[in-house]
N, C-alpha and C positions, 0 to 999 in steps of 0.2 A: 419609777412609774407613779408613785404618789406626790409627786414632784409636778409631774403631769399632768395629773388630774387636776392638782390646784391650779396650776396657769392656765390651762383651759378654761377651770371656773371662773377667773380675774378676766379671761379674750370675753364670755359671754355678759360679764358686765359691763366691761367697755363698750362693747359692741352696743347694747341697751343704751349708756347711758354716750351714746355716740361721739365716741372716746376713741375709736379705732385707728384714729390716723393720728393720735399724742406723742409724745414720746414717752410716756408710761406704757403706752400698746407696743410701741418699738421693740421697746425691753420684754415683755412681754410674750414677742411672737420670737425674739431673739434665744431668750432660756427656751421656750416651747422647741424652737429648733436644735436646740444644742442638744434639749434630754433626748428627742428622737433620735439626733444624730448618738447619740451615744447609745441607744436601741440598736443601733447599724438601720434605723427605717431612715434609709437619707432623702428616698422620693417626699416622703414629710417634713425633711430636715430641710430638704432644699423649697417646697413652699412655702415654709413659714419663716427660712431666710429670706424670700422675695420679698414677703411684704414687709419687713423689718426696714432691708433696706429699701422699700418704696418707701418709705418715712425720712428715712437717714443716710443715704447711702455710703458718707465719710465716719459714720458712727460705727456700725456695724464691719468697716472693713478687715476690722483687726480678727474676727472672724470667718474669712473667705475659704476658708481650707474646708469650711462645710461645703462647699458648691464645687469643692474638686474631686473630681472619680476616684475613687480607689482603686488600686494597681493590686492586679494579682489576687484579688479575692481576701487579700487582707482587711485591716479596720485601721482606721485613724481615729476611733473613739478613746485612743488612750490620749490625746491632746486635750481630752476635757478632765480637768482636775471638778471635784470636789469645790473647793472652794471658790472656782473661778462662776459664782453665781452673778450676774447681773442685777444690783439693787433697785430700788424705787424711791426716786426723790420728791414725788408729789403725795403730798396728802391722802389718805384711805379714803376720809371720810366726803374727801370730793366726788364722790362715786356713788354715793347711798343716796 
């Protein structure tokens, strides 16, 4: 959840420094999606996949199993490792 918080603060600066449609924002709305999805909040997981892939749609594919239902009241949150973070290859400071 504090994972969360931080990409949220990284969406509202993009957003400001209207950044929204980068592929830094990509990345971006794609961990935002993945920590909800791993909340089990998929109604969130699955909007912030939208916009990810309204940026990228062949970037983002390798992630699709967020935009598919869950069978039987289970969770498919155990498909997100730990490690499987999405890094940032543009500059911090291009933002300030």
């Amino acid at each position: 959840e504090e994972a969360l918080e931080l990409y949220l603060d990284v969406e509202q600066i993009l957003i400001r420094a209207n950044r929204s449609d980068s592929s830094t924002a990509m990345k971006v709305y794609l961990n935002i999606s993945r920590a909800y999805y791993g909340m089990e909040e998929l109604d969130k997981a699955q909007e912030y996949f939208q916009l990810a892939s309204a940026i990228d749609e062949s970037e983002v594919s390798q992630f699709a199993y967020i935009m598919t239902p869950v069978d039987r009241g289970g969770t498919r949150a155990a498909e997100i490792r730990e490690a499987d973070v999405i890094y940032m290859e543009e500059e911090a400071g291009e933002y300030q």
